[in-house]
MIDO-819770 format. One record per atom (N, C-alpha, C): residue in one letter; chain; y, z, x. Coordinates in steps of 0.02 Angstrom, whole numbers, plus 50000, padded with zeros to 5 digits. Layout:
# residues N
  resn  chain      Y      Z      X
     a      A      Y      Z      X
...
# end
This chain:
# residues 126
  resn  chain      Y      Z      X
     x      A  50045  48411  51506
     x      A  50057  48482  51500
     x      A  50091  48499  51434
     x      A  50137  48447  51404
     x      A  50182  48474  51351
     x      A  50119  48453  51301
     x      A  50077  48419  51304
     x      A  50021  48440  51226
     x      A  49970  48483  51219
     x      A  49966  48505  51301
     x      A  49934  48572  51279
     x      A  49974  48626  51247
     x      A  50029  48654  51273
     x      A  50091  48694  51249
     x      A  50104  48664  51175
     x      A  50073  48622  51130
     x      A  50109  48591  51087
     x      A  50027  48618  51028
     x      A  49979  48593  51072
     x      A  49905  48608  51042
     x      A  49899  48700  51019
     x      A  49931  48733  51081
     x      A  49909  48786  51093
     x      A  49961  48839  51021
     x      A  50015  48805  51019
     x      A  50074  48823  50976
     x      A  50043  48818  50893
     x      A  50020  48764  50904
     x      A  49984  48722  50829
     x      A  49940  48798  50810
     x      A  49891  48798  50854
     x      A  49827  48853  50856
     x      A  49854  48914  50821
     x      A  49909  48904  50877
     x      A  49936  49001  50857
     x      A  49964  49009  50799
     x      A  49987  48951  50770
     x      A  50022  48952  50713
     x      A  49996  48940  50649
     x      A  49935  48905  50651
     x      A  49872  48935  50613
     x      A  49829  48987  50593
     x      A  49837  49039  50670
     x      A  49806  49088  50661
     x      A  49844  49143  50602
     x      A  49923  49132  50656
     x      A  49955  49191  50613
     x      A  49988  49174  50526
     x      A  49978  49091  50528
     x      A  49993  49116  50446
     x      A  49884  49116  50409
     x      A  49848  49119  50440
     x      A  49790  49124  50402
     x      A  49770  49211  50405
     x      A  49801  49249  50464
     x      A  49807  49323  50448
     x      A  49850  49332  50411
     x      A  49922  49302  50405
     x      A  49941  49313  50345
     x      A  49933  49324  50272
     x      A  49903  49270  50274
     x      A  49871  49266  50193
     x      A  49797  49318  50209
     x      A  49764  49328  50250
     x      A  49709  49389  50219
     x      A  49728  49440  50222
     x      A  49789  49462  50218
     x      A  49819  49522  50212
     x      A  49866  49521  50149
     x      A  49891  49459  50136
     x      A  49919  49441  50065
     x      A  49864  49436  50018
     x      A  49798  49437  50015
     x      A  49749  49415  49976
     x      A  49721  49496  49926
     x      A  49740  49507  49874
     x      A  49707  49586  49843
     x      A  49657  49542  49782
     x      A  49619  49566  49790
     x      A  49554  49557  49732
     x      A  49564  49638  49717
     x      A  49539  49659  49662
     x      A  49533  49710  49604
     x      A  49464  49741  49591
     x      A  49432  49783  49586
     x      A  49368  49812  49556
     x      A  49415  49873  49519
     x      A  49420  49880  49456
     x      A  49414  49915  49415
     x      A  49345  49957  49393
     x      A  49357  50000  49381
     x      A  49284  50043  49343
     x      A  49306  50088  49277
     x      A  49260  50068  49235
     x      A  49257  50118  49184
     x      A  49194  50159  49158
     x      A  49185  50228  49108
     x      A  49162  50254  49106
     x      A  49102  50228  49083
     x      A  49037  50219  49095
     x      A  48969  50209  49045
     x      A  48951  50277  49004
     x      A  48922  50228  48963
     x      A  48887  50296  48921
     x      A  48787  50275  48909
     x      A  48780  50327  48899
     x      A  48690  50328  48886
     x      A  48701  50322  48807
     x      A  48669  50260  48767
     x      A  48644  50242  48710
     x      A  48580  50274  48712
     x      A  48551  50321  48654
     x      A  48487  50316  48649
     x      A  48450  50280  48609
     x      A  48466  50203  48593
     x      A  48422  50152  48576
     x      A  48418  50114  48651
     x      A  48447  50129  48714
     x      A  48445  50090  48756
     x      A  48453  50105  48830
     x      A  48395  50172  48815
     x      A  48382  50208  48883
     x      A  48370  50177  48949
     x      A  48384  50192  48999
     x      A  48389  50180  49073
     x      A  48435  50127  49089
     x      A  48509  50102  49024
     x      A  48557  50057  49036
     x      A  48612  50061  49021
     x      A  48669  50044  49058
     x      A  48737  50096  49026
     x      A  48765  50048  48980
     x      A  48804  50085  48928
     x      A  48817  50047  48849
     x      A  48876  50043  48883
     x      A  48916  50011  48873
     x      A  48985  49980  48891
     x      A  49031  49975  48823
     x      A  49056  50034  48796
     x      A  49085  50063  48741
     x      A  49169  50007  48710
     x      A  49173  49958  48782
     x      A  49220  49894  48757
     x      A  49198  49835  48730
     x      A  49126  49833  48745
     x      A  49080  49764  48741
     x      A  49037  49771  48671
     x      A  49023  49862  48655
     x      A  48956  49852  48641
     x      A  48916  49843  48625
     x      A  48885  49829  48718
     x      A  48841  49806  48736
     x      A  48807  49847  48776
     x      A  48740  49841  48798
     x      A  48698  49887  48829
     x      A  48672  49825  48912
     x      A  48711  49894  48980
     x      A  48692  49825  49017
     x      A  48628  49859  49075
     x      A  48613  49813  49095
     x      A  48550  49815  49148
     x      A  48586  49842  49210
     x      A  48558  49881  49243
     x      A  48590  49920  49304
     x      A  48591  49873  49370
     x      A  48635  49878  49395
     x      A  48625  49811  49448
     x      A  48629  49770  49436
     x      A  48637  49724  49368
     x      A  48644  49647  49374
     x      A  48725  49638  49327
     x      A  48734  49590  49359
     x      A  48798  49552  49349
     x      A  48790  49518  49272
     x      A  48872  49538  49249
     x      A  48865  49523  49200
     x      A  48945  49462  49186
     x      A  48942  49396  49145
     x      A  49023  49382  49140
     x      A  49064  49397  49095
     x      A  49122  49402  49086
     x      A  49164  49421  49051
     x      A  49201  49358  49010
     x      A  49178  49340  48950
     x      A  49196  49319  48924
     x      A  49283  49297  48926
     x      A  49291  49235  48929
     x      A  49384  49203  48933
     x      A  49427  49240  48992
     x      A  49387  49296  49051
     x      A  49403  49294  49098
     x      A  49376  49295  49164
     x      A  49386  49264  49207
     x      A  49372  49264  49288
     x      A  49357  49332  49308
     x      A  49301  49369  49289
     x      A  49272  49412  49327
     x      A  49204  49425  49307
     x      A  49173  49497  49331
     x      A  49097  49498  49340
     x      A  49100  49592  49322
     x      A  49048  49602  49288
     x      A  49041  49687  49279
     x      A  48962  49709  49305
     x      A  48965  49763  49321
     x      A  48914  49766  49346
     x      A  48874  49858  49346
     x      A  48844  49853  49303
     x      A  48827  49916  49287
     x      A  48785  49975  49342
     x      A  48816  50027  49362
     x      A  48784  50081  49426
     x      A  48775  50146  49356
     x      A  48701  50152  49363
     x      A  48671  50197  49319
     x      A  48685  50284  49318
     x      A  48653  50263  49406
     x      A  48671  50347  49419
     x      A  48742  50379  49416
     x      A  48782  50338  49417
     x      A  48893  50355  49408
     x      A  48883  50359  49354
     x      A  48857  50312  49306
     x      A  48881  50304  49230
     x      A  48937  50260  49251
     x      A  48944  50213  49281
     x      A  49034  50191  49276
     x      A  48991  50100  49305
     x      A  49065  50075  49247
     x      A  49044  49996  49239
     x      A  49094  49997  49292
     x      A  49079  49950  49358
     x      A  49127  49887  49391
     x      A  49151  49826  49371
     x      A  49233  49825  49351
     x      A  49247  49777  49355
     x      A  49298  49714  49405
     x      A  49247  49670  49457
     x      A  49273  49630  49488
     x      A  49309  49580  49476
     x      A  49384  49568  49494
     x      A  49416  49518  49469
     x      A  49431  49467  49516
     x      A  49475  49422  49520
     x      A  49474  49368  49587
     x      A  49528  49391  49628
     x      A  49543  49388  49672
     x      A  49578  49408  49722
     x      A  49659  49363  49718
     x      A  49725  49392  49721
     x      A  49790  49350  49705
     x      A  49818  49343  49778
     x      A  49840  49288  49794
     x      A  49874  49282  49843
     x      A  49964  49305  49833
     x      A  49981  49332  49859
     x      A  50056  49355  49846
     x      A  50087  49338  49901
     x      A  50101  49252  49902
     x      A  50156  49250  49976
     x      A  50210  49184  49931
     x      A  50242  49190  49977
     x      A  50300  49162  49947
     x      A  50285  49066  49965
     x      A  50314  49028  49935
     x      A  50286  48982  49941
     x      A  50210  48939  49913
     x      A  50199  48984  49877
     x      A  50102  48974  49863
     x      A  50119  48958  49760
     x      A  50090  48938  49741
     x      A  50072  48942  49692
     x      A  50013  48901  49674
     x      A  49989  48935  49610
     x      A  49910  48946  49576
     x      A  49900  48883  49539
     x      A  49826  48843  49562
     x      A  49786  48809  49533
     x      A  49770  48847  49467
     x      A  49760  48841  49431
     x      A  49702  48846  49376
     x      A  49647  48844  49382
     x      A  49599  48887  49361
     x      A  49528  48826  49374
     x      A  49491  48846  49305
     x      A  49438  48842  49320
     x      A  49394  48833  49251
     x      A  49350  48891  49227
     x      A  49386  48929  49175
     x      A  49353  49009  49153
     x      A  49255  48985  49130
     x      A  49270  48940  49137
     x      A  49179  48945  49109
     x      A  49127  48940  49162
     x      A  49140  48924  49209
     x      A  49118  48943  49287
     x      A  49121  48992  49314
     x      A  49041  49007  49331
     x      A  49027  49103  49345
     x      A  49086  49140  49414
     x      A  49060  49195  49396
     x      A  49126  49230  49470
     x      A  49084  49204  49530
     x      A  49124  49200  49583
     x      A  49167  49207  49595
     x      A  49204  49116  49570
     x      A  49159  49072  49567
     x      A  49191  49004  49559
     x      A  49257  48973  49517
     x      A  49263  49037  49469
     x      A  49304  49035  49410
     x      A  49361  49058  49454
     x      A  49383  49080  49505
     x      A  49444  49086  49529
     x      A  49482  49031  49543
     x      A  49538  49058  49527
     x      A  49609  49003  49559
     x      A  49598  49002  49614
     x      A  49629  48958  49635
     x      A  49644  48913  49702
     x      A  49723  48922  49701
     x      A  49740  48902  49759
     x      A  49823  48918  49767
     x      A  49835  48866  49829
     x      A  49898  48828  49827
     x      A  49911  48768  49858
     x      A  49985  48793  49870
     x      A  50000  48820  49951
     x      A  50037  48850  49969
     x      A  50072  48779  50035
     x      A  50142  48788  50045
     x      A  50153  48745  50090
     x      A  50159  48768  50178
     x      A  50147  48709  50229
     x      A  50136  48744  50288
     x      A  50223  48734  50302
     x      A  50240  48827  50335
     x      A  50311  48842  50347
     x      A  50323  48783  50385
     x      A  50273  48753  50445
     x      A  50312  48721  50491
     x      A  50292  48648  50485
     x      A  50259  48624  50455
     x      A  50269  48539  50445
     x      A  50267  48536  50354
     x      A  50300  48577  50292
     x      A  50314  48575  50233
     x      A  50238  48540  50208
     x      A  50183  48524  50242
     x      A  50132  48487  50193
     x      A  50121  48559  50160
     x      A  50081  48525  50104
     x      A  50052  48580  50063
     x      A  49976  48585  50085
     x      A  49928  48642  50065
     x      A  49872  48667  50106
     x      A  49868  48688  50050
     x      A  49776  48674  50024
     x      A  49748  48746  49973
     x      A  49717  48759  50005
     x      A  49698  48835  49959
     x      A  49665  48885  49990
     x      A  49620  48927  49926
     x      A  49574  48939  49957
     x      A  49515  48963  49914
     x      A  49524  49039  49932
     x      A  49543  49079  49871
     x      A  49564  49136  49900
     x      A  49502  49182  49898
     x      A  49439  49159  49861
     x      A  49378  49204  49868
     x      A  49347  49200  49946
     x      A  49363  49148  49985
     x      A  49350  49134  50054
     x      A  49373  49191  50095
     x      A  49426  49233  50074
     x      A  49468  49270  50144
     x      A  49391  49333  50152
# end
């Protein structure tokens, strides 16, 4: 009886620090304004880059971990960034800016409150 009560404790205590962290987890989409180039009709010029981008397709951002993504009819570029874990106890992997989004995100290797191991966590997963 005491390892089910012991199993069941384990469970619960998984659950609530893994809702924890997807509620600690903010990823970012920024947007900025497009403009219409007329050397480069039906694609919004991206007046930080420019560059002239294809509507709908993903684009990377050079030396950082994210993805832009041009919506024609707004005029307005998306910019997706990786999502930060903000809990106490956690701190950030590194990983590798030359690997497309989402892969180029950190990782974060946070410790478990109740047996101190450490746990990573893939924060594009939540």
């Amino acid at each position: 009886m005491c390892s089910k009560s012991n199993s069941f404790v384990a469970v619960l205590a998984f659950i609530v620090i893994m809702l924890t962290i997807k509620n600690e987890v903010h990823g970012a989409v920024f947007s900025q304004r497009a403009y219409i180039h007329p050397g480069h009709p039906g694609k919004c010029f991206n007046p930080l880059t420019y560059k002239a981008m294809l509507p709908d397709k993903e684009y990377k951002v050079k030396g950082v971990c994210a993805v832009m993504t041009c919506d024609i009819e707004n005029l307005e570029i998306a910019i997706e960034t990786c999502p930060v874990i903000d809990m106490p106890g956690c701190v950030e992997i590194p990983s590798d800016l030359s690997w497309s989004f989402p892969k180029c995100c950190p990782r974060y290797r946070c410790e478990d409150f109740k047996t101190g191991e450490p746990v990573i966590f893939d924060a594009t997963s939540f």
